[in-house]
mmCIF file of the C-alpha atoms, coordinates in Angstrom:
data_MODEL
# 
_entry.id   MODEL 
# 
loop_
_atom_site.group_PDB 
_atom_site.id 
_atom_site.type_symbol 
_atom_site.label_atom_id 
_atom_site.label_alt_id 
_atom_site.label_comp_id 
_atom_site.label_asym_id 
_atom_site.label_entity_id 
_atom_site.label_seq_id 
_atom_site.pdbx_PDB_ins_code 
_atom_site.Cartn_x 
_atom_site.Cartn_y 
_atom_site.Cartn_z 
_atom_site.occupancy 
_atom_site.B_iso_or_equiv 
_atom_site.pdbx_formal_charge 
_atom_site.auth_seq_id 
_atom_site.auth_comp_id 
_atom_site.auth_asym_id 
_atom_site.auth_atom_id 
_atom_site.pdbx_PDB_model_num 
ATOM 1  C CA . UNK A 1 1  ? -73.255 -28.419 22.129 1.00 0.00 ? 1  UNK A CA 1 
ATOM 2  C CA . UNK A 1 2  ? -71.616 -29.866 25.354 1.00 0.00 ? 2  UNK A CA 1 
ATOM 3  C CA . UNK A 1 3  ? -70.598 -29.049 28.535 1.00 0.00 ? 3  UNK A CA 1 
ATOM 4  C CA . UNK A 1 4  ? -67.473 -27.575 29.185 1.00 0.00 ? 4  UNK A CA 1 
ATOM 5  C CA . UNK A 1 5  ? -67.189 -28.885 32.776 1.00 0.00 ? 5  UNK A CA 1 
ATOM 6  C CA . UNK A 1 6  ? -64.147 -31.100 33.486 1.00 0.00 ? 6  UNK A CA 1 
ATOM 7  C CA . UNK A 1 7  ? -65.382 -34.789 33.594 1.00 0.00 ? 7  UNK A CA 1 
ATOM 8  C CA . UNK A 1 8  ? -62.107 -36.300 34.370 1.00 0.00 ? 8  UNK A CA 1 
ATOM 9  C CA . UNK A 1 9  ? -57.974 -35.612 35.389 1.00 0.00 ? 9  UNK A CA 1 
ATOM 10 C CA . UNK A 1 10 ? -54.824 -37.272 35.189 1.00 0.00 ? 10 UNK A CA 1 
ATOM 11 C CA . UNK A 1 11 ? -52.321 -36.876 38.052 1.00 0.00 ? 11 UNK A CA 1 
ATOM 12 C CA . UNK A 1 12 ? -49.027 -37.513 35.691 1.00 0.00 ? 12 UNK A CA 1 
ATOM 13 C CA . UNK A 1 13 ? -48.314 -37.551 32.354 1.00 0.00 ? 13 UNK A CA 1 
ATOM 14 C CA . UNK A 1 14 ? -45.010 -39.663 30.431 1.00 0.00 ? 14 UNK A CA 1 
ATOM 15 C CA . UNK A 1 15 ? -42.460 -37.483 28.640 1.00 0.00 ? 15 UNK A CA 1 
ATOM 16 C CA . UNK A 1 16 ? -42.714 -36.011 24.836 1.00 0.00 ? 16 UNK A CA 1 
ATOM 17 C CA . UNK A 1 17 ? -40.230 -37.545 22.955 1.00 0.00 ? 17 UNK A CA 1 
ATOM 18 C CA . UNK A 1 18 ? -39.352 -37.099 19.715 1.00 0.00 ? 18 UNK A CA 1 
ATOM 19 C CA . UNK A 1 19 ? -36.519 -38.421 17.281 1.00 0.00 ? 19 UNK A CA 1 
ATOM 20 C CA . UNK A 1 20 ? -35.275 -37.688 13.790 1.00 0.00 ? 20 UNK A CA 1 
ATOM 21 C CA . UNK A 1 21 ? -33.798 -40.010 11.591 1.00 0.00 ? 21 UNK A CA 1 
ATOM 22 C CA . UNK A 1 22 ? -31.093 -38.812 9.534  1.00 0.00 ? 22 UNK A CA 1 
ATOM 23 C CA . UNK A 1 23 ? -30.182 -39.660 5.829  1.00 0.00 ? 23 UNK A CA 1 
ATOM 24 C CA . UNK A 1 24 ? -26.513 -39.326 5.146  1.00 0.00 ? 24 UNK A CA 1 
ATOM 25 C CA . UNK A 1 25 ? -25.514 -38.234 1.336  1.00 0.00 ? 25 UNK A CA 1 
ATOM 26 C CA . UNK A 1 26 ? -23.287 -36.690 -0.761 1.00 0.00 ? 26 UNK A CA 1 
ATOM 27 C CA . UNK A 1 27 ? -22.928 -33.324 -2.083 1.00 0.00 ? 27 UNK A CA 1 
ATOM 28 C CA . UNK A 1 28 ? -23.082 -33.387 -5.889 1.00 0.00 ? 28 UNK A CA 1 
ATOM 29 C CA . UNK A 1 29 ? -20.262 -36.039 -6.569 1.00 0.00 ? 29 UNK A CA 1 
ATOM 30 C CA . UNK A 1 30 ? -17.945 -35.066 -3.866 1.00 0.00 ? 30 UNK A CA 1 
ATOM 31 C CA . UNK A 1 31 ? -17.467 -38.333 -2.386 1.00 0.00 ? 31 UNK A CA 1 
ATOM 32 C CA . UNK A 1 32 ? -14.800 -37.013 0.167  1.00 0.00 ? 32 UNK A CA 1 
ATOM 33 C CA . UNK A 1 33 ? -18.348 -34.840 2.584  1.00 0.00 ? 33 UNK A CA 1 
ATOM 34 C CA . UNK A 1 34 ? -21.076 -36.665 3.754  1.00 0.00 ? 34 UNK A CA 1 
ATOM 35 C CA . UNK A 1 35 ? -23.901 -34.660 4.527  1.00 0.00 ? 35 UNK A CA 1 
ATOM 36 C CA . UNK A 1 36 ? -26.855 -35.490 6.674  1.00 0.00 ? 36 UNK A CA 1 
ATOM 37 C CA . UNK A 1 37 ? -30.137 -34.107 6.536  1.00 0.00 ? 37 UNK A CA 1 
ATOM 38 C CA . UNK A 1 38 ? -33.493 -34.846 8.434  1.00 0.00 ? 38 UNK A CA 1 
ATOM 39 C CA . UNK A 1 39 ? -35.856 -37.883 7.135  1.00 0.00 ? 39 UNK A CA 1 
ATOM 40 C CA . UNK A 1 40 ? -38.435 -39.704 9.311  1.00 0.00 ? 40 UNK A CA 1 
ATOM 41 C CA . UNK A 1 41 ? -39.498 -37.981 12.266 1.00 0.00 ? 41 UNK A CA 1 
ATOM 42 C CA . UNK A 1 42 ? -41.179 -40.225 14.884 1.00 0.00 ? 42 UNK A CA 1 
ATOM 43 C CA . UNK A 1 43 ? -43.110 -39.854 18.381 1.00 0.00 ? 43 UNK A CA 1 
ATOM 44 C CA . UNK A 1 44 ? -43.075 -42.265 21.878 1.00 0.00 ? 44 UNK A CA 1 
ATOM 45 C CA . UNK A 1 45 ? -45.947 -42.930 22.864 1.00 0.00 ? 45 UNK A CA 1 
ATOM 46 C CA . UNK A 1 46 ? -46.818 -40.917 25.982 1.00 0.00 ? 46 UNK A CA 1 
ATOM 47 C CA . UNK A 1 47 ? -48.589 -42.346 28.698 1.00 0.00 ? 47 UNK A CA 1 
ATOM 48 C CA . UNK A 1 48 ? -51.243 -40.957 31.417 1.00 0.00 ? 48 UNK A CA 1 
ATOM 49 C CA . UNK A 1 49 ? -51.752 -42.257 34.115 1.00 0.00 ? 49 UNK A CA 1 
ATOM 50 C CA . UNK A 1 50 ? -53.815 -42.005 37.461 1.00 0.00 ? 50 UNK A CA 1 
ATOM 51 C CA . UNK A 1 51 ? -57.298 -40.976 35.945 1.00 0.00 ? 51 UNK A CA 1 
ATOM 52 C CA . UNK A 1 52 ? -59.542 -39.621 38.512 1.00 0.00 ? 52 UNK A CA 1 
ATOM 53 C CA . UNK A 1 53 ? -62.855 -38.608 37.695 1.00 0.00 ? 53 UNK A CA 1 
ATOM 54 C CA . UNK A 1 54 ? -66.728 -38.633 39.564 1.00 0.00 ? 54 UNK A CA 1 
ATOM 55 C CA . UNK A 1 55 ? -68.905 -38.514 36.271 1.00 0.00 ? 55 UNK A CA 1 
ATOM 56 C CA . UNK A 1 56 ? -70.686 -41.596 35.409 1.00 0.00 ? 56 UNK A CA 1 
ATOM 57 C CA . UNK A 1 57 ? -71.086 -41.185 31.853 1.00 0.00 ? 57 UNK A CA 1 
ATOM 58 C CA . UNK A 1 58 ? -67.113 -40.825 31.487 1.00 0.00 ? 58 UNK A CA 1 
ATOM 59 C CA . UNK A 1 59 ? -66.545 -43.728 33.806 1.00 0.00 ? 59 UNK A CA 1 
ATOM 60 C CA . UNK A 1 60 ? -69.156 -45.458 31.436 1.00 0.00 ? 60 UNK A CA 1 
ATOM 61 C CA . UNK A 1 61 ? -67.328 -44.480 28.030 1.00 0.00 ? 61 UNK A CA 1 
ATOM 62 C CA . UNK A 1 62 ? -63.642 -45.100 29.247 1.00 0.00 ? 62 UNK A CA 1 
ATOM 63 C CA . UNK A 1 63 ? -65.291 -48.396 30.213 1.00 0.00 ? 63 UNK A CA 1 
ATOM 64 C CA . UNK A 1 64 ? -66.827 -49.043 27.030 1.00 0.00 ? 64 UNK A CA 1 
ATOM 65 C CA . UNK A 1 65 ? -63.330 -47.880 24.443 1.00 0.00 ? 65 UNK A CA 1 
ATOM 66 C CA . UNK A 1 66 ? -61.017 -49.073 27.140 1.00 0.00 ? 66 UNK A CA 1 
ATOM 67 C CA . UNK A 1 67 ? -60.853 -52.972 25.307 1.00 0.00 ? 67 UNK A CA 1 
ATOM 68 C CA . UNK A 1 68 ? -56.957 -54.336 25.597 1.00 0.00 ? 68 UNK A CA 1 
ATOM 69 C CA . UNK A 1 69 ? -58.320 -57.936 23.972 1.00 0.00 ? 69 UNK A CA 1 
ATOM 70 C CA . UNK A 1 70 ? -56.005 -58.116 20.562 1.00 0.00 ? 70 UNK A CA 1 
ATOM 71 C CA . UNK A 1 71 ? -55.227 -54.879 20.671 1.00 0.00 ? 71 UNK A CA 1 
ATOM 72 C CA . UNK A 1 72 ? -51.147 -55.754 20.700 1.00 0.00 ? 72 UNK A CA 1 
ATOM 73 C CA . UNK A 1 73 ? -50.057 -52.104 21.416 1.00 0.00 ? 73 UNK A CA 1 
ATOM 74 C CA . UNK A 1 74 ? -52.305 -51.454 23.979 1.00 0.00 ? 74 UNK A CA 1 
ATOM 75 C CA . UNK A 1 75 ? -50.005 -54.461 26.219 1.00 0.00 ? 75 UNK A CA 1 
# 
């Protein structure tokens, strides 16, 4: 199977943020209450940062998958 030996660490990590959109209606025909309830639920990206890490083949495939070249959200 693998190893299960850490190969690498971070030293900080960006907050979990989260935020729902909410769809505002009305309850059968009464016009005079709005009501809101949840609809899209999205996710900030989080960030890591300060990688430290002695094993080659990690260093190797970080290398290898770490390609920013026209990848626009990776700027």
């Amino acid at each position: 199977m693998g190893s299960t030996e850490p190969v690498a660490g971070i030293s900080k990590v960006s907050m979990l943020k989260k935020t729902i959109a909410l769809f505002e209606h009305h309850e059968s025909g009464d016009e005079s209450t709005n009501r809101k309830s949840p609809a899209r639920t999205s996710y900030d990206a989080i960030t890591l940062e300060r990688g430290v890490t002695q094993d080659p083949d990690f260093v190797n495939w970080a290398s290898a998958v770490n390609n920013y070249q026209g990848d626009a959200s990776c700027t």
